[in-house]
N, C-alpha and C positions, 0 to 999 in steps of 0.2 A: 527338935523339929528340923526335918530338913529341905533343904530348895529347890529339891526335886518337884515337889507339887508346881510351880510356876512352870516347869519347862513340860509336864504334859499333866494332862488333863482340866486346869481349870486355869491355866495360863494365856499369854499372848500368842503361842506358837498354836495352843491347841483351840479358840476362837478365829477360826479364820477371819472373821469382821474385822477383827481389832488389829488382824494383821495384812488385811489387805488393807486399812486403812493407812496403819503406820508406813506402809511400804510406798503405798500413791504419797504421803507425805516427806517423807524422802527421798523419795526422786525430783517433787517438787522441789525438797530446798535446796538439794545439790545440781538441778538444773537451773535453778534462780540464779545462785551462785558463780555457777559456771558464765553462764548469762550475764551477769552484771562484770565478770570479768572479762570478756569478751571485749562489751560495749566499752568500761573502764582504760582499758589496757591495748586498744586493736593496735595502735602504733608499734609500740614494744613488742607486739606478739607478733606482727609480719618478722620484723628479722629475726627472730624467735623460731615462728615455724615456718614460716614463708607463706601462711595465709593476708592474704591481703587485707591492709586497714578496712574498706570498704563491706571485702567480703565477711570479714570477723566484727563490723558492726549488726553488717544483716544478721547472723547466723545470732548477735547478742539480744536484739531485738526477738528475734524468733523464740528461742531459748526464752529468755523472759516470759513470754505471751503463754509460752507451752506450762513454763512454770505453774505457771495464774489458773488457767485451765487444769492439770492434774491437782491441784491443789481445790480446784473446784469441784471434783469428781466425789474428791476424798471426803468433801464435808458431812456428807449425810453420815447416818449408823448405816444404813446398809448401801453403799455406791450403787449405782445403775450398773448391771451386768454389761450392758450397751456402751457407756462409757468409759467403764473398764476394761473392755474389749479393745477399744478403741486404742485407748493409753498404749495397752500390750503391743499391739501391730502397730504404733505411730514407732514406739521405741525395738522395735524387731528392724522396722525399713530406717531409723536411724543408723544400728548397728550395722546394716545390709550395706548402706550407701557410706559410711566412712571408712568398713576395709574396701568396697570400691576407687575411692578417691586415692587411699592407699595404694594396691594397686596397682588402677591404671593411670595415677600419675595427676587426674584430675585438678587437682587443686596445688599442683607443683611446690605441696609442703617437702620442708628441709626432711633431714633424717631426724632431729625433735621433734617437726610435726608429725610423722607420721608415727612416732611412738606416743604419742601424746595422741591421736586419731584412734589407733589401735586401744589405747587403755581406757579411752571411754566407751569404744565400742564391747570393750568388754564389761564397763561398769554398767551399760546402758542396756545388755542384755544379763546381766543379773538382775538389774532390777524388774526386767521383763517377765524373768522366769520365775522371781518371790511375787512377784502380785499373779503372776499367772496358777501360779502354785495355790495361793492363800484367795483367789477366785473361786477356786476348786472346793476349796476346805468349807466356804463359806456358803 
C-alpha cells in the first residue's frame, strides 16, 4: 500500500472543505500566537523592532480578535463563502499595508522590524493564497 492515495484523490489536499478549513485554522493559531506575543512581549519588542510598546499592544489586541474570528469562520463543515472571502482580503490588505510601513518608513521599525514585517507579510499572503486556493476547490 502506498500514500499516495491521501495526497490526491480522497485526501485533505484533494476535499477542498477540509482544506480550507485546516488553512482558516492555521492562520488562526499562528495569528493568536503572534497576537499573544505581541500583547506579552510589546516592551521587549519596541527595541527589538522599534515598534512601539503601545502600538504592538494594539496590533496584539487586534491580532487576537481577528484570531477568534477566522477561527470562527472555520467552525462550520462547509465555511460561508462570504466569510471566507472576507478572511482572504482582510489578510491581502494586511500583507499590502506591512510592506507599506516597510517602505514608507511608517512605523519607523529598526532593520529587525522590517524583516520581521516583510516575513509575515509573506506568511500572511500564503495563507491568503491556500484558503483562496482550497475556496475554489470546495
Amino acid at each position: 500500500m502506498t500514500t499516495t492515495r491521501s495526497l490526491n484523490g480522497t485526501g485533505i489536499l484533494a476535499d477542498g472543505r477540509r482544506l480550507l478549513r485546516l488553512a482558516l485554522r492555521l492562520d488562526a493559531v499562528v495569528t493568536g500566537v503572534n497576537g499573544l506575543a505581541y500583547l506579552a512581549l510589546a516592551g521587549p519588542l519596541e527595541d527589538l523592532l522599534g515598534l512601539g510598546a503601545g502600538t504592538g499592544r494594539a496590533l496584539g489586541a487586534f491580532l487576537l480578535a481577528y484570531a477568534a474570528a477566522v477561527w470562527a469562520v472555520s467552525m462550520p463543515r462547509e465555511p460561508r463563502r462570504t466569510a471566507v472571502s472576507a478572511v482572504i482580503e482582510v489578510n491581502l490588505l494586511w500583507t499590502v499595508l506591512s510592506v507599506a510601513a516597510v517602505v514608507t518608513g511608517w512605523l519607523s521599525l529598526t532593520t529587525a522590524g522590517a524583516a520581521w514585517a516583510i516575513l509575515q507579510a509573506l506568511v500572511v499572503l500564503g495563507f491568503a493564497a491556500l484558503q483562496f486556493g482550497a475556496k475554489r476547490r470546495s
